[in-house]
C-alpha positions in Angstrom: 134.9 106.8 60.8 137.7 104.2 59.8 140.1 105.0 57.2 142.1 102.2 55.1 145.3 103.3 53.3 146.6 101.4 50.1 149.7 102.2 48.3 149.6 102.7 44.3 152.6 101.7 42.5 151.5 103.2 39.2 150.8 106.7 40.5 153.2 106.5 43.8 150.1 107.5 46.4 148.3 106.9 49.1 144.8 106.3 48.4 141.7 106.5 51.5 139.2 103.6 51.3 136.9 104.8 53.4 134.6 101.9 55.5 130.9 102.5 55.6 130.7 103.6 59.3 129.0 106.5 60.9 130.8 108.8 63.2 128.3 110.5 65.4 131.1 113.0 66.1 132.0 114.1 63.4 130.4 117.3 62.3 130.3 117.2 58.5 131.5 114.6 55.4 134.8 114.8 54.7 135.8 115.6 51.2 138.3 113.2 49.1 138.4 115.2 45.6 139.0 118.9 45.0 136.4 121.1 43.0 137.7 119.9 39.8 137.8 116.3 40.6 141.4 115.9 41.5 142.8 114.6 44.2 143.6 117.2 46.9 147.1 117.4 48.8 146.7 117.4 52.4 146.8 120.7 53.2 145.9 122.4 56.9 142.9 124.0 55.4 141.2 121.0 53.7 139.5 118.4 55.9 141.1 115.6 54.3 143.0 112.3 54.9 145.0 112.2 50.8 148.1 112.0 50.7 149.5 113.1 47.1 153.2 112.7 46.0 155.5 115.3 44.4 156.0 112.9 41.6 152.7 112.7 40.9 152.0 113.5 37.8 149.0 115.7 36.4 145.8 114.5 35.5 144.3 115.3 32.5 141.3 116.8 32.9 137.5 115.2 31.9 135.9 116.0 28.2 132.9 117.8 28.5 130.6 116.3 25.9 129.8 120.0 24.8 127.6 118.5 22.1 125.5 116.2 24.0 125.1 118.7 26.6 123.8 120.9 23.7 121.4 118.3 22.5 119.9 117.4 25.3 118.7 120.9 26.6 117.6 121.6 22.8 115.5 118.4 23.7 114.1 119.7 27.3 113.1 123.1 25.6 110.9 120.9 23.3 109.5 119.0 25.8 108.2 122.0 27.8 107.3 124.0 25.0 104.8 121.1 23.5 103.6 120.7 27.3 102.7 124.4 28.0 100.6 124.2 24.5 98.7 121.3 25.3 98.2 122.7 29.4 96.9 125.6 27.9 94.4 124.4 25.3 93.1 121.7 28.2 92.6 125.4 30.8 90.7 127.0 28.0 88.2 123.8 27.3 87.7 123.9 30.6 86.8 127.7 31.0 84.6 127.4 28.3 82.5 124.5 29.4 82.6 126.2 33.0 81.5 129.7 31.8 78.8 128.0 29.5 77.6 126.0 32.9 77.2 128.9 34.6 75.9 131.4 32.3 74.0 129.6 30.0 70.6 128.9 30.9 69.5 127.7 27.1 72.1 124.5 28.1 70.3 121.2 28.4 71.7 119.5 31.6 71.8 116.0 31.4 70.0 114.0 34.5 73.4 113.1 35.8 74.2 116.3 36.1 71.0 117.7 37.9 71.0 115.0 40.1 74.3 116.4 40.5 73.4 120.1 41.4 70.3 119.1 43.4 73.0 116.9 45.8 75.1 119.7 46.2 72.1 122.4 46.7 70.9 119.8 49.4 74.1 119.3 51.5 74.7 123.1 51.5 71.5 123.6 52.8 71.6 120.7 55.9 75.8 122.7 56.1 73.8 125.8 56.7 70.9 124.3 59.1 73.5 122.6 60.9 75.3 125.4 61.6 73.0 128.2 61.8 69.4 126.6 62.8 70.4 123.8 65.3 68.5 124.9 68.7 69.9 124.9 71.8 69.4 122.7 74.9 67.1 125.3 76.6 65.3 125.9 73.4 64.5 121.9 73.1 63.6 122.1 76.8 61.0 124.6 76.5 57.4 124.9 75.6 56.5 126.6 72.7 55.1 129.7 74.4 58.3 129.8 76.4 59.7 132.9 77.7 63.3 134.1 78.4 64.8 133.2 81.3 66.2 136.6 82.2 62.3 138.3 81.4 61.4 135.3 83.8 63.3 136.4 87.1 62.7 139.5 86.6 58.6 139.0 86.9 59.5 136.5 89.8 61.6 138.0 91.7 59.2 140.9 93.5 57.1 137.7 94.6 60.3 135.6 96.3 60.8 135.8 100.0 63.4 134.4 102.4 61.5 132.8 105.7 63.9 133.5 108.8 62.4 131.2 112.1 63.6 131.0 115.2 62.9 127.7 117.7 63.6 127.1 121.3 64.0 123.6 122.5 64.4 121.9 125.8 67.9 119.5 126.1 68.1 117.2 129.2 71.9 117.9 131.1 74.5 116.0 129.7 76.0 115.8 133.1 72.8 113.6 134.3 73.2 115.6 138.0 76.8 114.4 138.9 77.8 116.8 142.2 73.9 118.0 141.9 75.2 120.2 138.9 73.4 120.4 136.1 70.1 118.6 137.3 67.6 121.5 135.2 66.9 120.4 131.9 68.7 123.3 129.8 66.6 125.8 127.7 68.2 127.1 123.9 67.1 128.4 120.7 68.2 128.1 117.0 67.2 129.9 113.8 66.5 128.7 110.3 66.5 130.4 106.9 64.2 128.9 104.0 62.1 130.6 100.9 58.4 131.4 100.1 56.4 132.9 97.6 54.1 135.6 97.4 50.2 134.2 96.6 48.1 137.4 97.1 48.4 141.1 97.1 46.7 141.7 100.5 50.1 139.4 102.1 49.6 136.0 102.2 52.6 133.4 101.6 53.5 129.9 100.9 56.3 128.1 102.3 57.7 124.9 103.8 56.3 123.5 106.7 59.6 122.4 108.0 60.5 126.5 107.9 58.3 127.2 110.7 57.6 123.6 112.6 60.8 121.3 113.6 60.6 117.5 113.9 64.0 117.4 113.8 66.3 115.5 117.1 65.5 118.6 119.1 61.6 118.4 118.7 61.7 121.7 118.8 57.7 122.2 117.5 56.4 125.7 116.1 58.7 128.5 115.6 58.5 131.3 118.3 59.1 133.8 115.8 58.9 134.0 112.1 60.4 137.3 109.6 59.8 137.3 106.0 62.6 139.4 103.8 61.5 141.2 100.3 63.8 141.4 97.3 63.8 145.3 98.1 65.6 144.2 101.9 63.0 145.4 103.4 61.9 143.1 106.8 58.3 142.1 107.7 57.2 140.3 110.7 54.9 137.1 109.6 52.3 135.2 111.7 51.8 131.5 111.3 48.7 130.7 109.8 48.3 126.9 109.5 51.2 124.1 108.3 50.8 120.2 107.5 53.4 118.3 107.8 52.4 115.7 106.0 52.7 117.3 102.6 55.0 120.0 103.9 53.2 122.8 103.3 52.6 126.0 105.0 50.8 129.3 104.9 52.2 132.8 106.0 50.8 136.1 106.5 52.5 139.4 106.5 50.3 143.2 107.7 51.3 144.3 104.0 49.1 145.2 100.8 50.3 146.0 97.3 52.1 142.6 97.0 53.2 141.3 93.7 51.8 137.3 93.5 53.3 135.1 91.7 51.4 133.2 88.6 50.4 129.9 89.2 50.3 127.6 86.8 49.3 123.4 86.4 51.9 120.7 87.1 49.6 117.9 85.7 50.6 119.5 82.2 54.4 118.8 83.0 56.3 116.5 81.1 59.7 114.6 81.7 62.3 116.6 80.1 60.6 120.2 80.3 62.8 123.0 81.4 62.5 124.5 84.9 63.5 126.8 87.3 64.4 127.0 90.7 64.3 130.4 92.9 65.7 130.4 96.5 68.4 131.1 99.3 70.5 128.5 99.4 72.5 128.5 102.6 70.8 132.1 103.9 69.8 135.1 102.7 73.7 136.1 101.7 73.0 134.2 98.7 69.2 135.9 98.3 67.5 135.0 94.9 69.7 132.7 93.6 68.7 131.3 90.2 69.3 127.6 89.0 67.8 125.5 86.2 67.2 122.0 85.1 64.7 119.9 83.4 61.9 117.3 85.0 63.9 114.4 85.7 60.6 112.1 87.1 56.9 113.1 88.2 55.4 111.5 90.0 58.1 110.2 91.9 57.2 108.5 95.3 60.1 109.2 98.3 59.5 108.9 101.8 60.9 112.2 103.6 61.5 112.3 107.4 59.0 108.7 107.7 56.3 110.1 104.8 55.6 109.1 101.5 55.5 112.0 98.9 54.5 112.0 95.7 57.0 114.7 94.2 58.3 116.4 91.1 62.1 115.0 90.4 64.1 117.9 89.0 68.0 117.9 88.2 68.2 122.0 88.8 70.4 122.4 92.3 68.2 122.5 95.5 70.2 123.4 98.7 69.1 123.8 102.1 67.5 127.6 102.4 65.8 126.8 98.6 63.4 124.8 100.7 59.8 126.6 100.0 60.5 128.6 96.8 59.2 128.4 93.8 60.0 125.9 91.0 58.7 127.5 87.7 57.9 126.4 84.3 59.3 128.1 81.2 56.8 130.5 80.9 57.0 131.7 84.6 54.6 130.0 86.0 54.5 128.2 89.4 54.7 124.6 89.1 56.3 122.8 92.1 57.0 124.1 96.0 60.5 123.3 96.2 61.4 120.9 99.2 63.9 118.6 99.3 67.4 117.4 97.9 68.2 113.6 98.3 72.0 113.6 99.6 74.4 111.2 100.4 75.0 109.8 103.8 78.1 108.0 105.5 78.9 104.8 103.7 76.5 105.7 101.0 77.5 106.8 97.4 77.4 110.4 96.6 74.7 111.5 94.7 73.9 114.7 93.1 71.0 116.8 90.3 68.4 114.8 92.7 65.5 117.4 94.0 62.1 117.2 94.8 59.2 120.0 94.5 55.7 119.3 95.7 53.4 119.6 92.9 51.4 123.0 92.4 48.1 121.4 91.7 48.1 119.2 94.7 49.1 121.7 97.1 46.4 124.2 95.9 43.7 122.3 97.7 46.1 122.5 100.9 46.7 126.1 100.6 43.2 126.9 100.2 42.0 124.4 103.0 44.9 126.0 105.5 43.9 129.5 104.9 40.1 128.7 105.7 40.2 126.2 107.9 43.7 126.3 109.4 43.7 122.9 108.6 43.4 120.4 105.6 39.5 119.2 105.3 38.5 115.5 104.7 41.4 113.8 106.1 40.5 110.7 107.7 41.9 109.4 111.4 41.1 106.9 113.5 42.2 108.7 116.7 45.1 106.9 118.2 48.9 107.0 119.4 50.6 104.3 118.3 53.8 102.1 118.3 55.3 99.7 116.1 56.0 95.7 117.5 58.8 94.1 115.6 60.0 90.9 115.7 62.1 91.5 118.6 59.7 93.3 120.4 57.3 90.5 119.5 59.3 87.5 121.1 60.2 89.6 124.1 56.4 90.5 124.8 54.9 87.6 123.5 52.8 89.7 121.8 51.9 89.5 117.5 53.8 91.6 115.3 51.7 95.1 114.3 50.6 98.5 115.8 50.5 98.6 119.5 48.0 101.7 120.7 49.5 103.6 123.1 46.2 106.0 124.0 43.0 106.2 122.7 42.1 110.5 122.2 38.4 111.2 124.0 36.0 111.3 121.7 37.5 110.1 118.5 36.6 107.0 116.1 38.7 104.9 118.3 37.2 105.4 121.2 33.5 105.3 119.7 34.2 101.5 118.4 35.4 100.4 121.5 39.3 100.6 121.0 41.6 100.3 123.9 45.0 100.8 125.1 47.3 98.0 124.9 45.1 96.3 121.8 47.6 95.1 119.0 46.5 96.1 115.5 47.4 93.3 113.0 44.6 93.7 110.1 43.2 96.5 108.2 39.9 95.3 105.3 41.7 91.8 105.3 45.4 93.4 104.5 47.6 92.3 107.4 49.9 95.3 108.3 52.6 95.2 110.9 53.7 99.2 111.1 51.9 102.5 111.4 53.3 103.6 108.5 51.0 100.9 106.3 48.1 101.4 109.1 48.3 105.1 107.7 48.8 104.0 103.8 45.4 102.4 104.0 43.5 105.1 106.0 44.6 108.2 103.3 43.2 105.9 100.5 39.5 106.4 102.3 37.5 109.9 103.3 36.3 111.1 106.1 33.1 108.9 106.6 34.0 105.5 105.8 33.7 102.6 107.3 36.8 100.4 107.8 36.8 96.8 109.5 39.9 96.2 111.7 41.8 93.3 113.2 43.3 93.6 116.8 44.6 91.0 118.9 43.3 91.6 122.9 44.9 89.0 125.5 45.2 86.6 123.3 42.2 86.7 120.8 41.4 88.4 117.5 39.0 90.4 117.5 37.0 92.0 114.5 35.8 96.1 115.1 34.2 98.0 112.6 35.2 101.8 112.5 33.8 105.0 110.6 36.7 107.4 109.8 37.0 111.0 111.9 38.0 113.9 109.9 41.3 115.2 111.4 41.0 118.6 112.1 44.7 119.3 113.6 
C-alpha cells in the first residue's frame, strides 16, 4: 500500500491520503479514525500511519439526530406490524381453502382442477412403476414359464459330467536320423478334459466328438481311454459308443443305473434374445460345474469349424475350452444346445469375445438316436472316394482343370459301381461347376441315400458325363 502525506495549515497535521492499491502482504485494513471518529495519534498499539499535533485542537463531537433516529424506528415498527397482519390473514386463507380441499367431499372441483389431480395421481403412479415394477434383464430374457436360475442348477447339476480322454500319437524325429540317432518315429500321449450330459438312467451320455476323436496336428484318432466324473466326484470308466464328426457329436456309456437325465427340450422354439445357460469345466475339472449365462445372440448361424459348415446356436454366455459338450439350457431347464465352440481371435486378427456356438438339441436328437442304434448316423449319402483339391497353382503346374482330383476309389462303393477312377478330375456336379471337396460335399448332403446324381470329370483330356446313385455312409 502507498501512503501520500499533506500538511494542513488550518489544523497544523499531517493527513494520509491513502492510493487505491492492494497489498497482498498486508494482513488486515489499516484503520485512520479512532472509535469515535477522531483522528488517532500514532501510538505503538494502533496500526496507523496519523500523525496528530499537540496543538491540535479538539473536535467537537457529531449531533446525534436523537429525533430522527426516534422517528424512523417508530416508522420500521409500523411497517412490520401491518406486514405480520396481512402475512397472517393470507396463511389462514390458505389453510382454509387447503383444509376444505382435502376434507370436503360436498366441494365441486372445477375441470381444471381435476385434470389437475388426475395428472398428479398419474405421474405418481408411472414414479412408483418406475421404481418398484421395472423388470430386470433376466426377467425380460425369460419365458413366461421361466424358472430360477439357482432351482435350475440345482436340477442340472446331478446330470453334468466332465469327459477326461487320453490319446497317443505317432511324431516323426525331429532330428531326421543325423548320427543314426533318432531314426524311430517317436510314440506319446496327451489328455483332454471336456463336458457331457447325462441322457438316460441306465448310463448313457452325450458329448463332443472332439472329446474323444482328435483331428487336431497330431492326428491322434480315437481316444485310448475315456473317464466320466459325477458332481458327487465319484469316477466311472466310459466306453465309446459311436461319434460323427461332422456335426460333432458323440455318445457315451457308463456300467451305471440310477442316473439322473437331464430334460430335453426344443431349440426350434428359441428366439433371439431368450435367456440361456451354459454348464461346463472350463479349463478342467478344477473349475467343475461352472455356471455362465447369456442370451441367443443368432440361430441359425452358419460357421465352418475345423473345414465344416455348422449350422449353430450363437450365444453371448462364456464358452471356454473344457465347456465343450455340456449343456446349454433354456430358462426353464431344459436342454436346448450341445455346447461346442467359441470363435477366438487369432494373430493379426482383432480380439473378439461373448461369440459361442451350441449345436442345436433338435438336430442332434436324430444323431444321438442313430449313434446309439446304429453306431452310426443313417441316410447319409457318399459317393465313396478320397479326394484332393487342384488350385490354380496346382492347375498350371499339372496341366490339369481346376476341381477335385480322386485320389482312390473304396471297393465296392458308388464310385466304383459308375465306373470312377483314380486320377479322374471332378469339375461338375447336376450342372454346378465346383472346384473344392468342400462344395463336392455341400451338394451331396442336400440329396439322400438313393439318388441319382450326374457328374462331370475330366479323363486325359476329355469331359466326361457319369451318372451316380448315392451310397449310405455307414462309418
Amino acid at each position: 500500500m502507498i501512503n501520500n502525506y499533506n500538511f494542513d495549515d488550518n489544523q497544523n497535521t499531517f493527513t494520509n491520503e491513502t492510493d487505491n492499491i492492494s497489498d497482498t502482504g498486508s494482513a488486515g485494513t489499516q484503520s485512520y479514525e479512532n472509535y469515535y471518529g477522531e483522528s488517532a495519534p500514532y501510538s505503538p498499539d494502533n496500526n496507523s500511519y496519523a500523525f496528530t499535533s499537540e496543538n491540535t485542537p479538539k473536535l467537537k463531537k457529531k449531533r446525534k439526530h436523537f429525533f430522527l433516529k426516534s422517528a424512523i424506528f417508530v416508522l420500521c415498527l409500523a411497517v412490520v406490524g401491518v406486514g405480520s397482519i396481512q402475512g397472517y390473514k393470507i396463511y389462514m386463507d390458505n389453510k382454509d381453502k387447503t383444509e376444505i380441499s382435502e376434507f370436503d367431499p360436498e366441494k365441486k372441483r372445477s375441470n381444471n382442477d381435476d385434470d389437475s389431480l388426475e395428472a398428479e395421481n398419474l405421474n405418481a403412479s408411472k414414479n412408483v412403476s418406475s421404481a418398484e415394477d421395472l423388470p430386470s434383464l433376466i426377467q425380460l430374457a425369460a419365458r413366461e414359464d421361466a424358472k430360477p436360475i439357482p432351482e435350475i442348477v440345482d436340477e442340472i447339476m446331478p446330470s453334468v459330467v466332465g469327459v477326461a480322454s487320453t490319446f497317443e500319437f505317432t511324431q516323426e524325429s525331429l532330428y531326421g536320423g543325423f548320427f543314426g540317432w533318432g531314426s524311430e518315429p517317436q510314440q506319446g500321449e496327451f489328455p483332454t478334459a471336456g463336458t457331457g450330459f447325462v441322457i438316460s438312467e441306465d448310463g448313457y451320455i452325450v458329448t463332443n466328438a472332439h472329446c474323444v476323436y482328435d483331428t487336431s496336428e497330431y492326428q491322434a484318432g480315437e481316444a485310448v481311454e475315456v473317464s466320466v466324473l459325477f458332481s458327487d466326484e465319484s469316477e466311472v470308466e466310459a466306453n465309446i459308443i459311436a461319434y460323427d464328426i461332422e456335426t460333432d457329436i458323440a455318445v457315451l456309456k457308463v456300467n451305471k443305473t440310477g442316473l439322473k437325465p437331464a430334460v430335453i427340450g426344443d431349440s426350434n422354439d428359441l428366439m433371439v434374445g431368450e435367456l440361456v445357460i451354459a454348464v461346463g469345466n472350463p479349463l478342467g475339472f478344477d473349475l467343475f460345474g461352472s455356471v455362465t449365462s447369456g442370451i441367443i445372440s443368432a440361430l441359425n448361424r452358419e460357421i465352418s469349424v475345423n473345414e465344416r459348415s455348422m449350422s449353430l446356436i450363437q450365444t453371448d454366455a462364456a464358452i471356454n475350452s473344457g465347456n465343450s459338450g455340456g449343456p446349454l439350457l433354456n430358462s426353464c431347464g431344459q436342454v436346448i444346445g450341445i455346447n461346442s465352440s467359441k470363435m477366438s481371435s487369432s494373430y493379426g486378427m482383432p480380439s473378439v469375445e461373448g461369440l459361442g456356438f451350441a449345436i442345436p438339441i433338435s438336430d442332434a436328437k436324430v444323431i444321438i438316436d442313430d449313434l446309439i442304434n446304429y453306431q452310426y448316423v443313417t441316410g447319409r449319402p457318399q459317393i465313396g472316394i478320397a479326394t484332393n483339391d487342384i488350385t490354380e497353382t496346382y492347375s498350371r503346374y499339372l496341366n490339369l482343370p481346376m476341381g477335385v482330383y480322386v485320389l482312390s476309389v473304396m471297393p465296392d462303393s458308388a464310385a466304383e459301381k459308375a465306373g470312377i477312377l483314380q486320377g479322374d478330375v471332378i469339375i461338375d456336379v447336376d450342372g454346378k461347376a465346383i472346384t473344392t471337396a468342400a462344395e463336392l460335399n455341400e451338394i451331396i448332403s442336400e440329396h439322400k441315400a438313393g439318388d441319382e446324381i450326374t457328374l462331370t470329370i475330366s479323363r486325359y483330356g476329355e469331359d466326361i458325363k457319369i451318372k451316380l446313385a448315392l451310397q449310405e455312409k455307414k462309418s
